[in-house]
Each structure stands twice: as structure tokens, then as C-alpha cells.
C-alpha positions as CSV (number, residue, x, y, z in Angstrom):
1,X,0.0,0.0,0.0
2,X,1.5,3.2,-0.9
3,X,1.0,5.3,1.8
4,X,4.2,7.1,0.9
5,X,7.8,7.1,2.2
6,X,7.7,6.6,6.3
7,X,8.9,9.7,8.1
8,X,12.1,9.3,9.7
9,X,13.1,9.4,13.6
10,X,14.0,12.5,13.6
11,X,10.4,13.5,12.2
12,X,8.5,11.7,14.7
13,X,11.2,10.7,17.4
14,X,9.0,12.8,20.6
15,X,5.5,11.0,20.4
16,X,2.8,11.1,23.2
17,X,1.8,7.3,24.3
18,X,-1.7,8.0,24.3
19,X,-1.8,10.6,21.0
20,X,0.1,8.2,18.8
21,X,0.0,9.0,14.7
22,X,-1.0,11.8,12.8
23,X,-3.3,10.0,10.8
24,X,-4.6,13.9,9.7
25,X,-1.3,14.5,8.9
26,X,-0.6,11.3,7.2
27,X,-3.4,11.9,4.8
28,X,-2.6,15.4,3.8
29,X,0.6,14.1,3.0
30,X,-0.8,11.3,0.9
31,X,-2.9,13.7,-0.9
32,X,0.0,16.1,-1.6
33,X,2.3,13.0,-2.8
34,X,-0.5,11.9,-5.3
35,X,-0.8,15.7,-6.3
36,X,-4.6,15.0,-5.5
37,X,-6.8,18.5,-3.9
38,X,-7.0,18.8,-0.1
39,X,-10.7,19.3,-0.4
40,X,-13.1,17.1,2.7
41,X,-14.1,14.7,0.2
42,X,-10.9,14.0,-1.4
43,X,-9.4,14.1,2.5
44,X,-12.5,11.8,4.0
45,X,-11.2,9.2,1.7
46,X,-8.0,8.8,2.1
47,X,-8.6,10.2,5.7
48,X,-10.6,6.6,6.6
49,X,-8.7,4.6,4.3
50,X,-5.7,5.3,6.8
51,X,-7.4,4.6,10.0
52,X,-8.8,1.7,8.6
53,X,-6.1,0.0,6.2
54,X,-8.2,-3.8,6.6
55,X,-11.8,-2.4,5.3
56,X,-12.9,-3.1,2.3
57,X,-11.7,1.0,1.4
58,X,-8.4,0.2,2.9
59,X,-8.0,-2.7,0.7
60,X,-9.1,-1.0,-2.2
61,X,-6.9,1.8,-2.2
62,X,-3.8,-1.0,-1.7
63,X,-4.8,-2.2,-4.5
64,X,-5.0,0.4,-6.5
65,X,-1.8,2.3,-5.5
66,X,0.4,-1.0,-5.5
67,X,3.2,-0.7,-6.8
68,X,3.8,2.8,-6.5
69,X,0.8,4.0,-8.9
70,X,-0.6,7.1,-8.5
71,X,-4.4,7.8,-7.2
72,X,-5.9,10.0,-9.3
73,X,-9.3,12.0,-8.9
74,X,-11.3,9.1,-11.1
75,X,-10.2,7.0,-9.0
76,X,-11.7,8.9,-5.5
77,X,-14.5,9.6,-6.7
78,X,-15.1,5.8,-7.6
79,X,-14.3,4.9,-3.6
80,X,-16.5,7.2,-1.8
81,X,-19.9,5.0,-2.0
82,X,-17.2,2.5,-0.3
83,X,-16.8,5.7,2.3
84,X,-20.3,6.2,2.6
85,X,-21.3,2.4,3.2
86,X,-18.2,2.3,5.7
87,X,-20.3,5.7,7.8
88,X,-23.8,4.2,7.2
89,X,-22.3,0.9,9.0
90,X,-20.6,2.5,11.8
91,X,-23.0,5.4,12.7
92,X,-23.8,3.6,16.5
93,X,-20.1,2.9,17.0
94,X,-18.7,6.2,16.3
95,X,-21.2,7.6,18.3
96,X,-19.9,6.5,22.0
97,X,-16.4,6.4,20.3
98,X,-16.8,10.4,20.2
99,X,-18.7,10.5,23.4
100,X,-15.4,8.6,25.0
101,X,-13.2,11.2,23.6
102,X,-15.2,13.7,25.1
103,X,-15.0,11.7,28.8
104,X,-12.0,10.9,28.4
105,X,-10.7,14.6,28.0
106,X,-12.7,15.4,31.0
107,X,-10.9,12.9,33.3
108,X,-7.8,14.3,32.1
109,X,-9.0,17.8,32.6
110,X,-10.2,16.7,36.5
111,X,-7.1,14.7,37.0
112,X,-4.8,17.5,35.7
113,X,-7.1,20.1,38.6
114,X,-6.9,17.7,41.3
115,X,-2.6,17.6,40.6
116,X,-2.6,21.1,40.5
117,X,-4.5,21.9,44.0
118,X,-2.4,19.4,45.3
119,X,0.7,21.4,43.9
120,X,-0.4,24.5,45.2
121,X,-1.6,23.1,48.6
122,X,2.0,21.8,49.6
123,X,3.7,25.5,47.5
124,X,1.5,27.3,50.1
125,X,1.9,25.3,52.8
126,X,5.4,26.0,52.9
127,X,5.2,29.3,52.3
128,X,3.4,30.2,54.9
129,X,5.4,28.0,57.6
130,X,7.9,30.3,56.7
131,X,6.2,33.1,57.2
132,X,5.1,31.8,60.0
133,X,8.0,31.1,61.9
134,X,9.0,34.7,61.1
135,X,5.5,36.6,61.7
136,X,4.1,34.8,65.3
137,X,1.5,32.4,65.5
138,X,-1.5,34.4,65.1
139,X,-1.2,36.0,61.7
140,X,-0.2,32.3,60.1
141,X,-3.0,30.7,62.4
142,X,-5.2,32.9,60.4
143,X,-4.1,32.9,57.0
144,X,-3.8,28.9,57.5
145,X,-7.6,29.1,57.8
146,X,-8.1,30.9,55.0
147,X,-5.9,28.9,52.8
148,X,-8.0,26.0,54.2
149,X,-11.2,27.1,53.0
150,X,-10.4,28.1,49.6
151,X,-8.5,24.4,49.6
152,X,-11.8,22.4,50.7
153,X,-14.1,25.0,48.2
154,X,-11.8,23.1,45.6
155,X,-11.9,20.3,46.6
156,X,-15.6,19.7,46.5
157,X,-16.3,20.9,43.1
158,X,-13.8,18.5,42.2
159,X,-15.5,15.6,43.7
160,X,-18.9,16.9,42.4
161,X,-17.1,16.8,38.7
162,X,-15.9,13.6,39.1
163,X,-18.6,11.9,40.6
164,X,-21.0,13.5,37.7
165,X,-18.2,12.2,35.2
166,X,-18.2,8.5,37.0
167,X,-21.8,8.3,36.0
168,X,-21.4,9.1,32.3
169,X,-18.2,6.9,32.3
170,X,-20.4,4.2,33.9
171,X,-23.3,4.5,31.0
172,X,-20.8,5.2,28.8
173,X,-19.6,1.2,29.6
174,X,-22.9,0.2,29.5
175,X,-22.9,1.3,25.9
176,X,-19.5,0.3,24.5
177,X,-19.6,-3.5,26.1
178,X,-23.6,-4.1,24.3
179,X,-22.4,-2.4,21.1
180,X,-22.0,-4.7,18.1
181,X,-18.3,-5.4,17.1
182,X,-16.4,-6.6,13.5
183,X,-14.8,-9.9,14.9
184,X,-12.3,-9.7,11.3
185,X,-10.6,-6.7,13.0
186,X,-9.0,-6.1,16.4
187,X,-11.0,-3.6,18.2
188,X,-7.7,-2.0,19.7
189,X,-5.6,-1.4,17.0
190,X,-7.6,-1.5,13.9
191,X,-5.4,-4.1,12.3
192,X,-6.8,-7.6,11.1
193,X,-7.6,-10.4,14.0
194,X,-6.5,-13.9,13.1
195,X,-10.6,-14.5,12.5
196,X,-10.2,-11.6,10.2
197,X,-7.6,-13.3,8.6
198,X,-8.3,-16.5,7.8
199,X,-8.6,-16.6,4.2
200,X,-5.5,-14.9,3.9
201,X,-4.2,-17.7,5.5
202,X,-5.5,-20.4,3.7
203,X,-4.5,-18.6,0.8
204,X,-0.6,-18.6,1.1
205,X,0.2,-21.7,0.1
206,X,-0.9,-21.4,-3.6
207,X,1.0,-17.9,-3.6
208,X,2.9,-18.2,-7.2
209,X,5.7,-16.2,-5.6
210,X,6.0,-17.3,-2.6
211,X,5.7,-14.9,0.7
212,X,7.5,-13.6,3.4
213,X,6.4,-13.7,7.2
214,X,7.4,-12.1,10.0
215,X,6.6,-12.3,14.0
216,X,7.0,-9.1,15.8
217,X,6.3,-7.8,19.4
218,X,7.5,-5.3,22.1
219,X,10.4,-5.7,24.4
220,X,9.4,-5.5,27.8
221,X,5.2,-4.2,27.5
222,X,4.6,-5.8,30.5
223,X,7.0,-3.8,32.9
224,X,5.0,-0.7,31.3
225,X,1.9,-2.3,32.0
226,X,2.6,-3.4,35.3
227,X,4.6,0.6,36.0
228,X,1.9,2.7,34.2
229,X,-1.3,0.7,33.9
230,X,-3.0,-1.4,31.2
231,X,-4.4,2.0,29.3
232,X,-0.7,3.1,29.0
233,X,0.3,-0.3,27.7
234,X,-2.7,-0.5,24.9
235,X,-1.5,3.1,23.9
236,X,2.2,2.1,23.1
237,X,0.8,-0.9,21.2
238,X,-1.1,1.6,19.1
239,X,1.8,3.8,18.5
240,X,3.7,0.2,17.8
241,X,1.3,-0.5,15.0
242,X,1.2,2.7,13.9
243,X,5.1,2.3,13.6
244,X,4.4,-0.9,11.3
245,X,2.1,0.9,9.1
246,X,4.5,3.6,8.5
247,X,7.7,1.5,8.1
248,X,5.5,-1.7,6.8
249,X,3.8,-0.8,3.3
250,X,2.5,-3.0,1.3
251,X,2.2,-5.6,4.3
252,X,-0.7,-7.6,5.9
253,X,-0.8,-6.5,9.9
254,X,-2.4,-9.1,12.0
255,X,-2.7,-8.8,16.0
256,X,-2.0,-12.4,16.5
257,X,-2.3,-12.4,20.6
258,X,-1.8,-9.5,22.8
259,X,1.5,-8.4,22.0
260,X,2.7,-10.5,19.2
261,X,2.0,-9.4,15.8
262,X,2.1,-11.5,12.2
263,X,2.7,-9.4,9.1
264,X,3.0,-11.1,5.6
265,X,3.9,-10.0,2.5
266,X,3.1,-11.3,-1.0
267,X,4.8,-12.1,-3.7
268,X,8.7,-10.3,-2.3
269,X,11.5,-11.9,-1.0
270,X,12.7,-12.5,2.6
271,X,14.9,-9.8,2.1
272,X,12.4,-6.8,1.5
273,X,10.4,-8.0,4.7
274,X,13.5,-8.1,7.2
275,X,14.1,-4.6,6.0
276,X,11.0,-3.1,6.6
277,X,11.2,-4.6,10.1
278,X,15.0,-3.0,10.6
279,X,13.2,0.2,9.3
280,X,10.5,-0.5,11.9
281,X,12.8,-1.3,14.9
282,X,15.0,1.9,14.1
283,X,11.7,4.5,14.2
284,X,9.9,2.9,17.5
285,X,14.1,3.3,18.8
286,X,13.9,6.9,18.1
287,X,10.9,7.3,19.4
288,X,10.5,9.1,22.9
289,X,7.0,8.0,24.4
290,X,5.3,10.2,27.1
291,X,2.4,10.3,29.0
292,X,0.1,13.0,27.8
293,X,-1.1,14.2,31.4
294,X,2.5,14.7,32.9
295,X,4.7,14.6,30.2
296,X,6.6,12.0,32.1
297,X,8.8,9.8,29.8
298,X,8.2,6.2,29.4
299,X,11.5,5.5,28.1
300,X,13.2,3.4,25.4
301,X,10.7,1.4,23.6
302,X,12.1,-1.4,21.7
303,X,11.0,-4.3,19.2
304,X,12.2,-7.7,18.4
305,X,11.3,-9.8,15.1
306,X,11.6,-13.1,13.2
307,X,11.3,-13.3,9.5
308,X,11.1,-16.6,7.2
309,X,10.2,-17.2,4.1
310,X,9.1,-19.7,1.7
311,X,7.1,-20.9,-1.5
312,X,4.1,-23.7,-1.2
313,X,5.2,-24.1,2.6
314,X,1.5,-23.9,5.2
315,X,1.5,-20.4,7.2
316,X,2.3,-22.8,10.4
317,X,5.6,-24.1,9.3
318,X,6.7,-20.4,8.5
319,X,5.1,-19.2,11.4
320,X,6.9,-21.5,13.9
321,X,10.1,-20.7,11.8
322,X,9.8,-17.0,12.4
323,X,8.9,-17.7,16.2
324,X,12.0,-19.9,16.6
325,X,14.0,-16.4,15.2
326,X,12.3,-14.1,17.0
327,X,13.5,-16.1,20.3
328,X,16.9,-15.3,19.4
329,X,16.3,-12.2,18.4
330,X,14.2,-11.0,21.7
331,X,17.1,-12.7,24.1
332,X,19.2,-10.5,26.5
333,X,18.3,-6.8,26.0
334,X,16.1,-7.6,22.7
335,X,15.8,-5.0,19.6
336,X,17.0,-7.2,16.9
337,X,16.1,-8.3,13.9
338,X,16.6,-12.1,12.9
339,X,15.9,-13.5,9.7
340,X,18.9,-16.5,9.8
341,X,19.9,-18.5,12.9
């Protein structure tokens, strides 16, 4: 799929863990690449072929641009009914997806408060035991007090926000765990599920060309899961696969099992696969992760791989032979690459 040269580290090297890509920004590029106009419709297109690279649009688009071909405005205007059954199908699922963003930016907004009043709490505090200790006890007895009130005033509107946010959090729940869900794509990260997959699969073996197959994951995801939280840890897997896409096109993404990830390409030798992944282990290595509230760093984010390869050979045989290299490769301090043992 030629979603255009991947941006280098340096481009992209300072990315927020729970922001991840500029899929905007990705598709303005795309447009300006295929020399097509930045209008909505032209944008929308592209916009949700992005964001969704395993719809029938995403797919469609691949095709179309494989091999380095250019889009052209025919050629748009023939994929939007594929845009507008894609918005007619997920009316009710973009619905509480917006109404999360919305929930979610006021827990950040109530979190980001209730830091602050504790910032300015301990700031005062100190100030005026200083003053204080210089003034007598009955000046800072008083303004003590006074601090005290304003404190608690904040205080309870904060609980009042938050306990009026719980309850739309709660229905929100409600909503998203009865609301129906496309069992061929993984709800997290957008990219195929092995369900989704399955044809593909079955497919391989009569592949004229052979195909290449690789095994990916993160190095240590479960020390950030177990230091910052599962949300954290779902976040950097975005920004992973986000990393793949980028670094990756032209290649089938599946979300094999939490954080192990198949990608297969068609028809290309070994060779082009295990440089993709180099490509893609470089840019999540320059990456510097943060957490959006604090800004705190997450640190050095790191992937290993495995790549095989093979013509007429089942999916499992070059699947287990990918998962013996990507043992090796994820031994020690992992971030390798291994395509020959």
C-alpha cells in the first residue's frame, strides 16, 4: 500500500503514548504526494482509508496504489460509496467512540485540577510556615484558615465533577460493552484479528511467488503495563502499530495475541520483509513515548522480530520458523532483527 515514504526518527522521534499517529497529517501528505486536492471529500477518503487499512476502502486503495501508482481524482470519486457504506455501518459505533473522547478529555482535565490543587496546597503550605515562623503564630494561624477554606471550596467541586463524570463513564460502559463489534478486525488497533484473517491464511500456500512472514512484538510491555497501567500499555501498542504501518507498506498486519503481531507480504523476497522490520525497529528506537497528562517519559521502547520465508510451505511451518527467530532475536536486552539462525 503506498501510503508514501515513512517519516524518519527525527520527524517523529518525541510522540505522546496515548496521541500516537498523525493520521490527519498522514493523509494530507498522501494527498500532496499523489498531487490530488486537499478538499473534505478528497481528505475523508484517504482520511478513513488510513485509520482503517483492513476495510474493504483500505483494501481497495492498496490495491489500487500497489506498486507505487498514483491515485488520481477518477479514481476517488469511484471509492466514496465504499466511504459512505463504511459511515452508514458505523453510525452507532462512532457515536460512544466520540462520546469517550469527550470523557475521556474530562478525566484528564479533572485529573490535571486535582494535581494542581495538590501542587499549590504543599507550594503554600510551605510558604506560609515560613512566614510563620518569622511573623508569630496568630497571623499564620489565620491565614492557615483561610488557605484552608479556599482548599476544601476546591476540593468539593472536584469531587462533584468527578462523581458527575463516574456516572457518564459508567453508561458510557454500559454502551460500548452491548455495542456490536467486526470480529475480522482487532478492536484496539484496527489491524486484522487472526478471524479476520483467515482466508488470507488459507491462501498462502498457492502464492505463485512465494511470501514472506514475520513475527514481531515489544520488548518488555509488560514492565510498562505493570509501572503505568493497562491504558498506557494498549496506547504504546497503538503507536507500535502505527510504527508498522508507517515502516511496513504493502504488508498484511495481524494482531496475533496481545502483544505478538504477524505481518505477511506477498509475492517479495525474505529480504524486503526483514528490511521493513530494521526500518520499523529503528523508528519505535527513536521514538521518545510520554504520558500526555505529565509529560513523564516512558523511556526506550524497543521491538524484536523473526522473518522466514518460503514458497508452497502452510502459514504454520513459516510461522513457527519466524517464532524460533524471534527467540533469538528477543534474548538478552532484545531490539534485533533475525531473519537467519
Amino acid at each position: 500500500m503506498m501510503w508514501g515514504e515513512a517519516q524518519s526518527g527525527a520527524d517523529r522521534a518525541d510522540v505522546e503514548a496515548e496521541q500516537g499517529w498523525d493520521a490527519e497529517q498522514e493523509a494530507a501528505l498522501f494527498l500532496d504526494r499523489h498531487r490530488l486536492d486537499q478538499g473534505p471529500d478528497n481528505r475523508a477518503v484517504v482520511l478513513y482509508a488510513i485509520r482503517h487499512p483492513d476495510s474493504a476502502l483500505g483494501r481497495e486503495v492498496a490495491r489500487r496504489t500497489d506498486g507505487g501508482v498514483r491515485l488520481t481524482t477518477e479514481d476517488v470519486a469511484a471509492l466514496r460509496p465504499l466511504l459512505r457504506a463504511h459511515e452508514e455501518a458505523g453510525q452507532g459505533h462512532g457515536a460512544w467512540q466520540r462520546d469517550l473522547g469527550v470523557q475521556a478529555e474530562r478525566l484528564e482535565s479533572l485529573t490535571s485540577d486535582a494535581r494542581q490543587i495538590t501542587s499549590d496546597f504543599t507550594s503554600d503550605m510551605a510558604a506560609l510556615s515560613r512566614a510563620q515562623r518569622g511573623e508569630g503564630d496568630a497571623n499564620g494561624t489565620t491565614d492557615v484558615a483561610a488557605l484552608l477554606e479556599q482548599l476544601i471550596a476546591r476540593i468539593a467541586r472536584t469531587e462533584r465533577d468527578l462523581a458527575e463524570l463516574s456516572g457518564s463513564i459508567a453508561t458510557l460502559r454500559d454502551r460500548i460493552e452491548t455495542a456490536p463489534r467486526d470480529p475480522d478486525v482487532d478492536p484496539l488497533t484496527g489491524v486484522m484479528s487472526q478471524t479476520g484473517a483467515r482466508r488470507l491464511i488459507a491462501e498462502l500456500p498457492d502464492q505463485p511467488h512465494g511470501y514472506a512472514l514475520a513475527t514481531c512484538g515489544l520488548d518488555d510491555l509488560d514492565v510498562i503495563e505493570t509501572r503505568y497501567g493497562r491504558s498506557v500499555a494498549d496506547n504504546v501498542l497503538r503507536t507500535f502499530v502505527a510504527t508498522l504501518r508507517q515502516s511496513c507498506q504493502g504488508v498484511d498486519i495481524i494482531r496475533w495475541e496481545d502483544n505478538l503481531f504477524v505481518l505477511l507480504l506477498r509475492g517479495r523476497p525474505l529480504a524486503q520483509l526483514a528490511l521493513m522490520m530494521e526500518e520499523a525497529r529503528a523508528a519505535m528506537l527513536a521514538r521518545t513515548l510520554r504520558l500526555r497528562g505529565s509529560g513523564e517519559p516512558i523511556g526506550v521502547v524497543t521491538l524484536s522480530a523473526g522473518v522466514a520465508a518460503g514458497m508452497g510451505v502452510p502459514m504454520q511451518d513459516m510461522f513457527d520458523r519466524a517464532e524460533a527467530f524471534r527467540a533469538i532475536a528477543s534474548a538478552g536486552q532484545g531490539n534485533r532483527v533475525v531473519s537467519r539462525a
